[in-house]
Structures are given as structure tokens and as C-alpha cells.
VEXKERO-478244 format. One line per 10 residues: number of its first residue (from 1); for each residue x, y, z of N, C-alpha, C, O. Coordinates in nm, 3 decimals. Example, Ala and Ser with C-alpha at 12.3 -4.5 7.8 and 13.67 -1.06 7.14 Angstrom:
<rs>
1 = 1.319 -0.569 0.780 1.230 -0.450 0.780 1.320 -0.330 0.780 1.424 -0.332 0.846 | 1.285 -0.225 0.708 1.367 -0.106 0.714 1.290 0.003 0.787 1.341 0.114 0.804
</rs>
This chain:
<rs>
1 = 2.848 1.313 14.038 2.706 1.338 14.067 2.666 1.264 14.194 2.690 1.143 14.200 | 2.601 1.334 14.308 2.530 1.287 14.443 2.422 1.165 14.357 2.344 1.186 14.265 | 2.453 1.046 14.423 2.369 0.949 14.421 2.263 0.945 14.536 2.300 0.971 14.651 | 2.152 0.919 14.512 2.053 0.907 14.598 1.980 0.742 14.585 1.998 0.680 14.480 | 1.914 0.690 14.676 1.897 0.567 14.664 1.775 0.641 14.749 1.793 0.722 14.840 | 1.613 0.584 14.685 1.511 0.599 14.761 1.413 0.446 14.805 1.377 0.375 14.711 | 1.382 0.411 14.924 1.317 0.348 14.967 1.188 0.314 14.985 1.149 0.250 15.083 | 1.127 0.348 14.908 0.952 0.356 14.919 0.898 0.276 14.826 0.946 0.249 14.716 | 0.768 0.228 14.885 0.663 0.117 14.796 0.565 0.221 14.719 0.506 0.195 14.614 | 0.557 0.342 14.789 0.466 0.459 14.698 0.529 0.443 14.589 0.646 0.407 14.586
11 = 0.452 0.468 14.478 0.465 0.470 14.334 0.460 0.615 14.305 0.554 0.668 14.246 | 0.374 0.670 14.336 0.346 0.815 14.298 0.454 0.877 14.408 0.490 0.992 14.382 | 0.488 0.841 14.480 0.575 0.964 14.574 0.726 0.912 14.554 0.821 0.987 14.574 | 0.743 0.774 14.512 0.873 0.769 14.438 0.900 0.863 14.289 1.006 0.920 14.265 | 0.794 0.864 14.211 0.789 0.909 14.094 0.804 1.065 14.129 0.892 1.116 14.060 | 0.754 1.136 14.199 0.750 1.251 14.248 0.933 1.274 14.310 1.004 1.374 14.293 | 0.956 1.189 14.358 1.133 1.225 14.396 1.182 1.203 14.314 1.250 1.301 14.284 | 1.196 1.114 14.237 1.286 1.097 14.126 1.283 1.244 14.003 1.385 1.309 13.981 | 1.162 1.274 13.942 1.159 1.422 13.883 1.190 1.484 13.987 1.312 1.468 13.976 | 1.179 1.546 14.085 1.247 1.636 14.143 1.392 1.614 14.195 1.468 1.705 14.162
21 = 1.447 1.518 14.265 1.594 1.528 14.256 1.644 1.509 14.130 1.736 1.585 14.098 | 1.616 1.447 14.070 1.634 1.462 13.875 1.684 1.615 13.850 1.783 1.647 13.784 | 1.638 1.661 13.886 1.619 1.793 13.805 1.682 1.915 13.885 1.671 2.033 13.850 | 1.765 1.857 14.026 1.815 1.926 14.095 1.934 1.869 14.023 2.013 1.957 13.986 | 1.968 1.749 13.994 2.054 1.724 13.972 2.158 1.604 14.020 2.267 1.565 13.980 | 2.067 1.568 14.125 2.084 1.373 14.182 2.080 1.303 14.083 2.018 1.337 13.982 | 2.148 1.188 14.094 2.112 1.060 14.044 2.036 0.974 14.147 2.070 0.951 14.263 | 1.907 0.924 14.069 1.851 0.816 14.163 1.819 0.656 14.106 1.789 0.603 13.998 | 1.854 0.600 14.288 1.776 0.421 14.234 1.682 0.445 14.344 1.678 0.518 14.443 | 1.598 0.345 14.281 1.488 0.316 14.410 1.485 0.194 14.431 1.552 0.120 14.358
31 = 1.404 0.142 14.537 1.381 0.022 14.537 1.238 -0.002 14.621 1.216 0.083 14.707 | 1.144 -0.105 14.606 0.991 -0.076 14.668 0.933 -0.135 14.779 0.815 -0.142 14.816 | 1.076 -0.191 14.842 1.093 -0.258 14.962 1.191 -0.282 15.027 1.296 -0.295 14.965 | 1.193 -0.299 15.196 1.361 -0.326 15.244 1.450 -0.410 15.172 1.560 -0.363 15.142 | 1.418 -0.539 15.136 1.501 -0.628 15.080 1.569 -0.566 14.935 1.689 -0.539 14.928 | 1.490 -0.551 14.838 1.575 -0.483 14.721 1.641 -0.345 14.833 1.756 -0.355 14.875 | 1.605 -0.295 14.848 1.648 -0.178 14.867 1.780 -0.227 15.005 1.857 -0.132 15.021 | 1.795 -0.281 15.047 1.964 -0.338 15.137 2.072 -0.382 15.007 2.186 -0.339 14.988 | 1.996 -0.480 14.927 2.074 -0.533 14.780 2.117 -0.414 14.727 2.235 -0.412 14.691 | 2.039 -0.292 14.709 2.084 -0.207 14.585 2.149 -0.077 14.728 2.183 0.039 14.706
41 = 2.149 -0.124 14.822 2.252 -0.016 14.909 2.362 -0.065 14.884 2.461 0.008 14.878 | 2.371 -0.207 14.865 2.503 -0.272 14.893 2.584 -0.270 14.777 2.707 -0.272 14.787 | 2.501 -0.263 14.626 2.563 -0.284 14.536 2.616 -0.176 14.445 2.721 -0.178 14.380 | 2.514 -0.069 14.452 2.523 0.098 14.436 2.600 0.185 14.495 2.629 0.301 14.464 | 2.634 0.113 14.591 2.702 0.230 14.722 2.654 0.364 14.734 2.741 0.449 14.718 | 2.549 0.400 14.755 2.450 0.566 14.724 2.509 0.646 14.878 2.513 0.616 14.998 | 2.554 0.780 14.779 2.562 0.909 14.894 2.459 0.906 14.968 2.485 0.950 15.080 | 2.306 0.858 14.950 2.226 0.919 15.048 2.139 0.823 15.026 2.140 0.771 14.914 | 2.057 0.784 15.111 1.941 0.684 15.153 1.820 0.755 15.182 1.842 0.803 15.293 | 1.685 0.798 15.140 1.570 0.825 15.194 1.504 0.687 15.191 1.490 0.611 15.095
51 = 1.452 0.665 15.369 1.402 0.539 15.354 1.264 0.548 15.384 1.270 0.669 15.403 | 1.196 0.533 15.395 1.033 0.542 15.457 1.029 0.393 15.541 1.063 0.281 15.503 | 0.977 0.438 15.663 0.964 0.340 15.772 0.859 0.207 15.755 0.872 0.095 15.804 | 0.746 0.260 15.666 0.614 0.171 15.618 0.649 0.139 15.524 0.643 0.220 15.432 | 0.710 -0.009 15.498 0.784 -0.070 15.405 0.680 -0.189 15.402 0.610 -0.198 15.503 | 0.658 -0.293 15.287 0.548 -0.387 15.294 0.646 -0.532 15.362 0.588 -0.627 15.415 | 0.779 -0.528 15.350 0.829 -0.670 15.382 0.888 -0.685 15.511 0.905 -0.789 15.574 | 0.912 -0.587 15.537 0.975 -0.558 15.696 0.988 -0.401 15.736 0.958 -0.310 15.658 | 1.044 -0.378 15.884 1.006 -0.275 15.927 1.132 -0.195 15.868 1.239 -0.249 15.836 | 1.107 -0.081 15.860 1.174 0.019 15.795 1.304 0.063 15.885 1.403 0.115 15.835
61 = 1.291 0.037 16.010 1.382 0.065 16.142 1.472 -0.095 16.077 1.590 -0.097 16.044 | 1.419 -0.162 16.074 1.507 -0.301 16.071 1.634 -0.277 15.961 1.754 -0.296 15.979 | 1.565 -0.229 15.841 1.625 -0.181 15.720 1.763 -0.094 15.796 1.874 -0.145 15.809 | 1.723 0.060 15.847 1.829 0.088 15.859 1.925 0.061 15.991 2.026 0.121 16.028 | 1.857 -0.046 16.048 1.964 -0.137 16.156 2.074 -0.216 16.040 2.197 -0.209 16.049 | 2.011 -0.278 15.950 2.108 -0.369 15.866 2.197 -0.283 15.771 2.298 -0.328 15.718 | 2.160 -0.182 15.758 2.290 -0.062 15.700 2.331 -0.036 15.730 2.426 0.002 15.662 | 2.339 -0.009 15.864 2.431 0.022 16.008 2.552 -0.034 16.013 2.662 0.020 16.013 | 2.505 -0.208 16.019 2.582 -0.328 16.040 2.719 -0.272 15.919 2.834 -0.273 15.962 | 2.702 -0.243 15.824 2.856 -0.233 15.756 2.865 -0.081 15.668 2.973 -0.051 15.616
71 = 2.761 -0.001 15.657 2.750 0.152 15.587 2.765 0.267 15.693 2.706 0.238 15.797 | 2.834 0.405 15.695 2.804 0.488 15.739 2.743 0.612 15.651 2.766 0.732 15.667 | 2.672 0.560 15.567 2.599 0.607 15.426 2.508 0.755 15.533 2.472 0.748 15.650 | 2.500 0.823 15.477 2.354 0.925 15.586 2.187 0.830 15.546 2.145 0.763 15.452 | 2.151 0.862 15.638 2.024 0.779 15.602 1.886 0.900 15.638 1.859 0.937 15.752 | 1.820 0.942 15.523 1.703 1.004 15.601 1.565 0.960 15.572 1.513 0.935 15.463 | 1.506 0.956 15.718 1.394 0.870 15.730 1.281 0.944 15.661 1.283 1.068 15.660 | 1.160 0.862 15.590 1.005 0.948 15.603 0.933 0.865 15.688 0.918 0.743 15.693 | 0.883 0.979 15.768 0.757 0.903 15.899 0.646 0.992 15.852 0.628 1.093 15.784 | 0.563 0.881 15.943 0.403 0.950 15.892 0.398 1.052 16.039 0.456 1.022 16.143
81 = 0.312 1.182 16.017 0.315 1.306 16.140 0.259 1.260 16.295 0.156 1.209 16.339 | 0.342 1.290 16.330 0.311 1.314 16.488 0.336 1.115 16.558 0.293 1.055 16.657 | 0.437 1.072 16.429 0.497 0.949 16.492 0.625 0.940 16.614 0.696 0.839 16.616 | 0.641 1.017 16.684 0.707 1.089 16.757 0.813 0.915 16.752 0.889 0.886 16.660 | 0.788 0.826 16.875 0.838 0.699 16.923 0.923 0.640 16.805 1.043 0.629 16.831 | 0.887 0.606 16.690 0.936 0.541 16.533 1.055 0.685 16.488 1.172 0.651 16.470 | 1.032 0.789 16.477 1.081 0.879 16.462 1.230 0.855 16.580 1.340 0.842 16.526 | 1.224 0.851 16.731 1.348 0.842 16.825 1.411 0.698 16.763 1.531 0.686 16.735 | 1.299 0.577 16.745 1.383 0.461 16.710 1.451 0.451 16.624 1.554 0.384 16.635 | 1.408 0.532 16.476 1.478 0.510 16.393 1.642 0.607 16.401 1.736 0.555 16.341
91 = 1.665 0.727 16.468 1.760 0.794 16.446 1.856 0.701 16.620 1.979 0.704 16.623 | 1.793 0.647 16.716 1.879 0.554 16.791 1.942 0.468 16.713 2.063 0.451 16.729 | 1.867 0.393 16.607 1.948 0.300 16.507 2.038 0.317 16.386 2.087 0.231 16.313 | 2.047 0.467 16.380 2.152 0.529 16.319 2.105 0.591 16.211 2.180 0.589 16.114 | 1.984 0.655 16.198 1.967 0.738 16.087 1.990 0.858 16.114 2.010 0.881 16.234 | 1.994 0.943 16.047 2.096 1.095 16.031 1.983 1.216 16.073 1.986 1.309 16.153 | 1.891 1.170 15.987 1.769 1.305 16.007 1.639 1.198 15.933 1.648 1.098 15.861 | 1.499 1.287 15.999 1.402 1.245 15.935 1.341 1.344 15.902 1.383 1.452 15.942 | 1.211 1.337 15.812 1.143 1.429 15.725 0.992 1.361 15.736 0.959 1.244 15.713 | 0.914 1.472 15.777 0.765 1.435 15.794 0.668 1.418 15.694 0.647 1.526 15.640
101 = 0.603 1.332 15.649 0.488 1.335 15.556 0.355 1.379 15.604 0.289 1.346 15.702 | 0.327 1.494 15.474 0.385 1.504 15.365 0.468 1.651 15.383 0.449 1.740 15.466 | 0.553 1.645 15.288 0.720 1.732 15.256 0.679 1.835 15.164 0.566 1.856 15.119 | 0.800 1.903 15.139 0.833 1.936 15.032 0.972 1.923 14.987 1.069 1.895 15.058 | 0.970 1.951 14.829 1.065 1.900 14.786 1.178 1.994 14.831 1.289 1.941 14.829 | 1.174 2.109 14.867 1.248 2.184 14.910 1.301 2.150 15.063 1.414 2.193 15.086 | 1.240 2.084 15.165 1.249 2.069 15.273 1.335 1.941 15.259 1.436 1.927 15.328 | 1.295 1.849 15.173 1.415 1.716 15.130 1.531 1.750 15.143 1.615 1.727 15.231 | 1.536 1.863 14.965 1.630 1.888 14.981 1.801 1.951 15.069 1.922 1.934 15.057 | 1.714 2.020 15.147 1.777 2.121 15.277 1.820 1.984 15.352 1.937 1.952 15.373
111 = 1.746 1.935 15.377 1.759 1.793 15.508 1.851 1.681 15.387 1.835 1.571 15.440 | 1.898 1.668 15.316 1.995 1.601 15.195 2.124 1.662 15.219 2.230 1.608 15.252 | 2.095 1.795 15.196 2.218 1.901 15.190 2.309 1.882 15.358 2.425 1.841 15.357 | 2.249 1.913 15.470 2.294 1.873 15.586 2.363 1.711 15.622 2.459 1.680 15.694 | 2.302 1.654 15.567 2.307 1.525 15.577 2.469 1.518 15.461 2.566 1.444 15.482 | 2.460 1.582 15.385 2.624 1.576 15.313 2.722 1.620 15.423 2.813 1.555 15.475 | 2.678 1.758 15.449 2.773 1.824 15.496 2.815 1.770 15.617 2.929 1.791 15.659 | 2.728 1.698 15.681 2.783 1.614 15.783 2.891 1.511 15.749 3.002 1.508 15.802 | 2.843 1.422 15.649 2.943 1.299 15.649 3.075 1.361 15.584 3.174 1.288 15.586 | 3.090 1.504 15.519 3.207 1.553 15.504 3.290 1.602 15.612 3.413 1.595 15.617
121 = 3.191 1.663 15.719 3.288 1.683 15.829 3.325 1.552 15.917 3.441 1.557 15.958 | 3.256 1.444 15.953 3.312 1.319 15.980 3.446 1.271 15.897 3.550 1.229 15.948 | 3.425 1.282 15.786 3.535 1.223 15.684 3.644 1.280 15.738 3.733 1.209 15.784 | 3.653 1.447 15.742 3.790 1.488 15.821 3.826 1.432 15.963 3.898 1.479 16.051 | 3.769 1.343 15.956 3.859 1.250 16.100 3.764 1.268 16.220 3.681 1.353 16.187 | 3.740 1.222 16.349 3.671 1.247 16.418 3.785 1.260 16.532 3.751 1.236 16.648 | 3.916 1.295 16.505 3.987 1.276 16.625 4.087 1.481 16.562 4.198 1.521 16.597 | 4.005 1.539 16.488 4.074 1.639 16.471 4.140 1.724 16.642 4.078 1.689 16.741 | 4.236 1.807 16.661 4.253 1.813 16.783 4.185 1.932 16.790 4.185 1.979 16.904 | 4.114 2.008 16.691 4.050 2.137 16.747 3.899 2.113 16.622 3.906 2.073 16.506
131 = 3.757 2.160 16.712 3.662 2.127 16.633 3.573 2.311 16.640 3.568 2.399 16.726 | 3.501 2.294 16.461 3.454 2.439 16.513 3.330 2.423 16.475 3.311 2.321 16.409 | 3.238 2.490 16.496 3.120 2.484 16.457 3.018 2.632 16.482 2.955 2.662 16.584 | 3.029 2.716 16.340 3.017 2.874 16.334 3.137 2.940 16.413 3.251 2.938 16.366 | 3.109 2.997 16.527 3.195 3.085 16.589 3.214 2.995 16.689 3.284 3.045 16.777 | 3.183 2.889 16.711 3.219 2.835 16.857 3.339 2.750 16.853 3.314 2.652 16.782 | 3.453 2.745 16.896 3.563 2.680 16.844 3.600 2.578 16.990 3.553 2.608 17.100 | 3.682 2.468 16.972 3.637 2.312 17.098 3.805 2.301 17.046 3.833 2.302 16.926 | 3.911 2.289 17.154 4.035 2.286 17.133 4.050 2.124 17.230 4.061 2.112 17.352 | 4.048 2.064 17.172 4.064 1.925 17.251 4.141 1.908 17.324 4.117 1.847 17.428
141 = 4.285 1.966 17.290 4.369 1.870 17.401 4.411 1.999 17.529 4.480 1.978 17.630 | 4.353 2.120 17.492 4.366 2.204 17.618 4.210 2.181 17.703 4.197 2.221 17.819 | 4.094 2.111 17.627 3.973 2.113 17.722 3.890 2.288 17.761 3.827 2.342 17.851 | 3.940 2.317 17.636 3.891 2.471 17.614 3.783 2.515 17.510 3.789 2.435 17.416 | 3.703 2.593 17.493 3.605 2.627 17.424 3.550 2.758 17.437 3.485 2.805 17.530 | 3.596 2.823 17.297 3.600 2.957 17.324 3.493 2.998 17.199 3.454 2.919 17.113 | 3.461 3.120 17.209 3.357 3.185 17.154 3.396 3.322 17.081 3.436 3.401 17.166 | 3.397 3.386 16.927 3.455 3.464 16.945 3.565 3.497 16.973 3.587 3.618 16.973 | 3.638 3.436 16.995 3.822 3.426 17.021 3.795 3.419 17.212 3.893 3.400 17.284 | 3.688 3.432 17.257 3.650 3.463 17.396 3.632 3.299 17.509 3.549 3.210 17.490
151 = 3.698 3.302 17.580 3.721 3.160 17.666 3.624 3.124 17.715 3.575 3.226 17.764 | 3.511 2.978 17.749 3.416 3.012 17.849 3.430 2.907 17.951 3.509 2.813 17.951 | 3.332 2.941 18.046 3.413 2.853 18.224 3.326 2.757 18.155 3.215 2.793 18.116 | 3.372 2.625 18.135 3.271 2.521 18.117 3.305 2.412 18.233 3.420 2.378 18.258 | 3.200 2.367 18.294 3.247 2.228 18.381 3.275 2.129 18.274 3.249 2.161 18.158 | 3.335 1.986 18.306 3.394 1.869 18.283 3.300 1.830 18.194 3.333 1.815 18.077 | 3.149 1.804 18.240 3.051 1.776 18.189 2.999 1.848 18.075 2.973 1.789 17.970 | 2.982 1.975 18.089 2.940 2.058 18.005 3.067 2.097 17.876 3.023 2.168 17.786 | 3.180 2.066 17.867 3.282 2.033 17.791 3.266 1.951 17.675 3.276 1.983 17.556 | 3.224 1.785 17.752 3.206 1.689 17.696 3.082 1.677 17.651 3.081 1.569 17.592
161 = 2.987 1.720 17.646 2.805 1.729 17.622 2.848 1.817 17.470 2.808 1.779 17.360 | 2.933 1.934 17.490 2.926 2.011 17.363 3.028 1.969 17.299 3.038 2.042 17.201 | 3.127 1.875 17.298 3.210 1.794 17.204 3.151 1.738 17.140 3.141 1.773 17.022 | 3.087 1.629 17.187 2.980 1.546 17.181 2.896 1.601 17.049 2.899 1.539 16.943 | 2.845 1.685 17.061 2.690 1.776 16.975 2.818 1.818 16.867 2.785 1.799 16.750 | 2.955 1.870 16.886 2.985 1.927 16.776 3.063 1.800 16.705 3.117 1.824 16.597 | 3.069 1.716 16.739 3.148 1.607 16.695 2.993 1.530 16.568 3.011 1.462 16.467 | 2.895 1.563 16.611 2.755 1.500 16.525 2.728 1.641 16.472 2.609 1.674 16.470 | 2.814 1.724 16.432 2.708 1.866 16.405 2.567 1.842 16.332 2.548 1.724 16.302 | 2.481 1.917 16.303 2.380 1.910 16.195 2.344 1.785 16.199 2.319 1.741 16.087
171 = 2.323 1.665 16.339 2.282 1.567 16.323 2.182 1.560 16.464 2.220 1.612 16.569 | 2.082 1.507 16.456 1.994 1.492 16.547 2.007 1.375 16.638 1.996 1.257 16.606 | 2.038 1.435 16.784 2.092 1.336 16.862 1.984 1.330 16.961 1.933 1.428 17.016 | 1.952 1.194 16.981 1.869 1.193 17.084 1.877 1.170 17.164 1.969 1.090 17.181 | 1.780 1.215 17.319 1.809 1.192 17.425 1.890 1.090 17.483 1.982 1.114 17.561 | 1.853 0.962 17.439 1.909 0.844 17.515 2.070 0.770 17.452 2.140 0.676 17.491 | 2.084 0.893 17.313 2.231 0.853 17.259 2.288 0.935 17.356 2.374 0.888 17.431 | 2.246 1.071 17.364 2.368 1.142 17.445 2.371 1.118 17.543 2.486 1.129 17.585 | 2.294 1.084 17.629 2.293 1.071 17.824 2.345 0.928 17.803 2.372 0.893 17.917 | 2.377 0.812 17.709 2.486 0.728 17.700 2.596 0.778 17.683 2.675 0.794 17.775
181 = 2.626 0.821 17.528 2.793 0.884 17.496 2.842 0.960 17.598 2.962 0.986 17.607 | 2.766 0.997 17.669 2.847 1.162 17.737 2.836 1.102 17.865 2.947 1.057 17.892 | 2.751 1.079 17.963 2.718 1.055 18.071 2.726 0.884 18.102 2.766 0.841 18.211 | 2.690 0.812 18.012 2.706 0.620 18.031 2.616 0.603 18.065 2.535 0.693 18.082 | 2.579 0.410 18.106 2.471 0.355 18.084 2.421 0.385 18.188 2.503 0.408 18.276 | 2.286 0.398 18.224 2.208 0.391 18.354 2.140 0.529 18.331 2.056 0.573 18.409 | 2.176 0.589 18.229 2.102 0.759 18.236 2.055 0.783 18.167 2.027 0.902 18.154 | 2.003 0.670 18.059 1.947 0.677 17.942 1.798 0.723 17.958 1.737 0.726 17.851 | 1.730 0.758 18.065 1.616 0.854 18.112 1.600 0.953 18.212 1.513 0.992 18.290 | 1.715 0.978 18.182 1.734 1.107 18.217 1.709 1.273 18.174 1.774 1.374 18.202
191 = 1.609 1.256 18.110 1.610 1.378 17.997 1.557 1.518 18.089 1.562 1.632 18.043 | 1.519 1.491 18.191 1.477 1.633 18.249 1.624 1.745 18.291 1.648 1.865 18.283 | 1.713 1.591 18.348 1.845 1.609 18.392 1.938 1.673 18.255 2.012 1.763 18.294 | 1.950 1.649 18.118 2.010 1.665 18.024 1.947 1.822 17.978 2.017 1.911 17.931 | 1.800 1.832 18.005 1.789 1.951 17.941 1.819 2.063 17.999 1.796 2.176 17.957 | 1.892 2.021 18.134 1.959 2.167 18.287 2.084 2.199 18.180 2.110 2.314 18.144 | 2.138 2.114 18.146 2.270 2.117 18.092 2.281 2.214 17.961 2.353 2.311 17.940 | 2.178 2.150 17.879 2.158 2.206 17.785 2.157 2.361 17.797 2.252 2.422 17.747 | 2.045 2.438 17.865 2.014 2.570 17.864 2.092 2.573 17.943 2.130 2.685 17.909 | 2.174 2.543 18.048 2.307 2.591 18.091 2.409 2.645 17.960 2.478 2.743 17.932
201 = 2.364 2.495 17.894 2.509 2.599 17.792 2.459 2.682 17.731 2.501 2.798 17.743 | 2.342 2.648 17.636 2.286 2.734 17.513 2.340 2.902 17.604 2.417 2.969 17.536 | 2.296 2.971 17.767 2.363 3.091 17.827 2.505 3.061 17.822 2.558 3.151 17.757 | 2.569 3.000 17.849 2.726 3.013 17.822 2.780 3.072 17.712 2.854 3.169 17.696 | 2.705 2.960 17.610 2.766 3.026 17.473 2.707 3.181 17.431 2.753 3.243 17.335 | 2.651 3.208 17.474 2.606 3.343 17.422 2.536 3.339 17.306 2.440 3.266 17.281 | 2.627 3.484 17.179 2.528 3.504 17.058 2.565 3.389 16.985 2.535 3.408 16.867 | 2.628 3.253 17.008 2.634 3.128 16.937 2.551 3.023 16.996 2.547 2.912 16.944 | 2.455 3.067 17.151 2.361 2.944 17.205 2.264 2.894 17.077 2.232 2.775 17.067 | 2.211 3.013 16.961 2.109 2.969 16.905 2.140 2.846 16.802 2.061 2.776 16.738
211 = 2.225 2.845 16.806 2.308 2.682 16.762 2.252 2.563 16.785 2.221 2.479 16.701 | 2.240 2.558 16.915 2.183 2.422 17.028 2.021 2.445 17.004 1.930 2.515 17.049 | 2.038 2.355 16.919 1.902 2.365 16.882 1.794 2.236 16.901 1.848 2.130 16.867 | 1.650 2.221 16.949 1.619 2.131 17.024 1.504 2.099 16.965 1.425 2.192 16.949 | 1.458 1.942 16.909 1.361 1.863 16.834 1.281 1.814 16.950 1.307 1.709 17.009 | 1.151 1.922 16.990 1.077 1.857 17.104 1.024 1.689 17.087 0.964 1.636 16.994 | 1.068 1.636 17.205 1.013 1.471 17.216 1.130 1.406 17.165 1.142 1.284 17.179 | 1.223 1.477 17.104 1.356 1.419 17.040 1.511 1.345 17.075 1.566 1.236 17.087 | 1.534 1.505 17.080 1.660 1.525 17.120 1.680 1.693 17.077 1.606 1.791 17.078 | 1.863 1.656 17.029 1.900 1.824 17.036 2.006 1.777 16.907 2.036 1.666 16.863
221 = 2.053 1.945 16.863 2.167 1.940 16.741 2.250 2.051 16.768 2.216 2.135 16.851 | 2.365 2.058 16.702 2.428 2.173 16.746 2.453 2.199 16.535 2.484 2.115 16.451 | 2.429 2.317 16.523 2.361 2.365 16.357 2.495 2.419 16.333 2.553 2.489 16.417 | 2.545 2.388 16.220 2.594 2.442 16.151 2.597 2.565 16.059 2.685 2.648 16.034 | 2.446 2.544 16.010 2.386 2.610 15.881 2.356 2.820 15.994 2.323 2.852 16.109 | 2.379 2.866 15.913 2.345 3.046 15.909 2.221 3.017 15.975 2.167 2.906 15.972 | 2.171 3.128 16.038 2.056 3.201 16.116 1.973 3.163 16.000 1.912 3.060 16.027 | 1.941 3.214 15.857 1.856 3.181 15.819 1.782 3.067 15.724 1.683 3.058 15.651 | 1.911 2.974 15.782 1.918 2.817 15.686 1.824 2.712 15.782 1.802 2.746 15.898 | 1.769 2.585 15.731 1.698 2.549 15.835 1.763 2.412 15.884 1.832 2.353 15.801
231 = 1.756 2.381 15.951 1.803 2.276 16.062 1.862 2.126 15.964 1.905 2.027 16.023
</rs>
């Protein structure tokens, strides 16, 4: 059974997740602040973390900095709407995806489900020599990336930008992780420059661009999930 570990001082909106992943079929702990809630990450070992950033003992970003330090657990955040800044900090410090208040339980769930399917494709190694993601297939050690069984001209850069995205599939990368990983330090504001690249490829790839998919004020993801699954 998927363990879930929830982070919130709400009483009523913990109580509200617990019957509903209950009944999907999670197991849950909670805890009603960062401190229990690092103790019972550490001691539980939970498939999945929902943390909420407005924590009463410390900041909610701090929390999942210190899970960082030794978990690659998925972590998904709740922010309050239109927190855009807390929202980039927390997924720079390694959370997986966030979810806006207020949700639904259906929208959790979907953003849970991704958040598995990710740390399963990590688990298969991050050094596989060929990576796929839908129809778009990334052959590492020829530096090829074909579509459709179909080859495409990619520059050096644009190679490594979509390794990169398929190596995090279904994970929300933000501006200033990728113009580090891909490009290095000094370009970490560069985002006008990153988004040429981007719609460069999203036309390269063709009927697989709608993949590259883009969290305004964010970053970008490269989706795993069907045309009519959500992000």
C-alpha cells in the first residue's frame, strides 16, 4: 500500500485528506508541523510527502530543504494562489510538484500519481543509455533523438536541454535549475534566452512538441501522461 505522509497544521483539511486518500486507498500519517513531520519522514519512510508551506514552527521550504539533505522521497507542495516566488523556491529546493489552494481531491490525486511515476522512472537508473518519453525516443551514446522512428537535426544544446526535461519527466523544472544543469552557473536569469530554445524544440519535435509543456512564471516539463491526462 502507497504511504502518504501529510504536512499540515489545518485540522479540517488534514481530516479532509486523510478520508479521501483513505478511501482511494493510501495509507496516511500526518503530522501538524515541520518538526514532527521531518521525525515521522524519517521514521515512516512515506512514498509521498504533501507538505504545505504555512507551517506554524518553521518555513515549509526549510522542511523540504531538510528532506533533501538525505530523502529522494517526491515531495508535493500546497501554496496559497497566485504565490508564484514560494511556489519557484520550493520546487528549486527539491520538491517534485505543487498544488494550489484550494484543490481538489481529484487534482491531488493526478499530481500523487505523476509524482510515482516519476520516482519509478528515476529508480530505473538515470544513466539508462536510451531514454523515451511517449514517442520521443533520446539514444545517449549516439547523441540522437528521434521521433516516430524519424531522426531530428538537434544542435548540442538543444540535445542536452531535452535530455535534461526527459531525464525529470513529469517533473517541474524551473527556470534557474535548467539554465544551471544544462547551460552552468552565470545563466541562472536567463529565461527569455531559455524560452528561444524551448519553442525551438517544442517545432522540432513535431506531433510530440505538445509534451514540452510550460508553468507560466515557472518553468517547463516534458509530460509523460496521454493528451488527455493532466500535467
Amino acid at each position: 500500500m502507497t504511504s502518504v505522509l501529510i504536512i499540515d497544521d489545518d485540522p479540517a483539511l488534514t481530516k479532509a485528506l486523510r478520508i479521501g486518500l483513505q478511501a482511494r486507498g493510501y495509507e496516511l500519517h500526518t503530522a501538524p508541523n515541520g518538526a514532527t513531520g521531518l521525525q515521522t519522514a524519517a521514521t515512516e519512510t512515506p512514498d509521498l510527502v504533501v507538505l504545505d508551506l504555512g507551517l506554524p514552527d518553521m518555513d515549509g521550504i526549510e522542511v523540504c530543504r531538510r528532506i533533501r539533505e538525505w530523502s529522494a522521497v517526491p515531495i508535493i507542495v500546497l501554496s496559497a494562489a497566485g504565490d508564484e516566488r514560494r511556489k519557484v523556491m520550493a520546487l528549486d529546493e527539491g520538491a517534485d510538484d505543487y498544488v494550489t489552494k484550494p484543490f481538489s481531491m481529484a487534482e491531488l490525486e493526478a499530481r500523487l500519481r505523476v509524482a510515482l511515476r516519476h520516482r519509478a522512472l528515476a529508480e530505473q537508473g538515470s544513466q539508462e543509455p536510451v531514454l523515451q518519453v511517449g514517442g520521443i525516443v533520446a539514444d545517449l551514446a549516439a547523441r540522437q533523438v528521434t521521433v516516430g522512428g524519424e531522426a531530428l537535426a538537434l544542435t548540442a544544446r538543444e540535445f542536452e536541454l531535452l535530455v535534461f526535461l526527459a531525464r525529470h519527466a513529469d517533473k517541474i523544472c524551473t527556470h534557474q535549475v535548467i539554465l544551471r544543469e544544462v547551460w552552468g552557473l552565470g545563466y541562472g536569469s536567463e529565461t527569455n534566452y531559455l524560452r528561444v530554445y524551448i519553442n525551438r524544440l517544442r517545432r522540432k519535435l513535431g506531433a510530440e512538441g505538445w509534451r514540452l509543456r510550460t508553468t507560466p512564471g515557472v518553468g517547463y516539463q516534458l509530460s509523460s501522461a496521454g493528451p488527455s491526462e493532466g500535467a
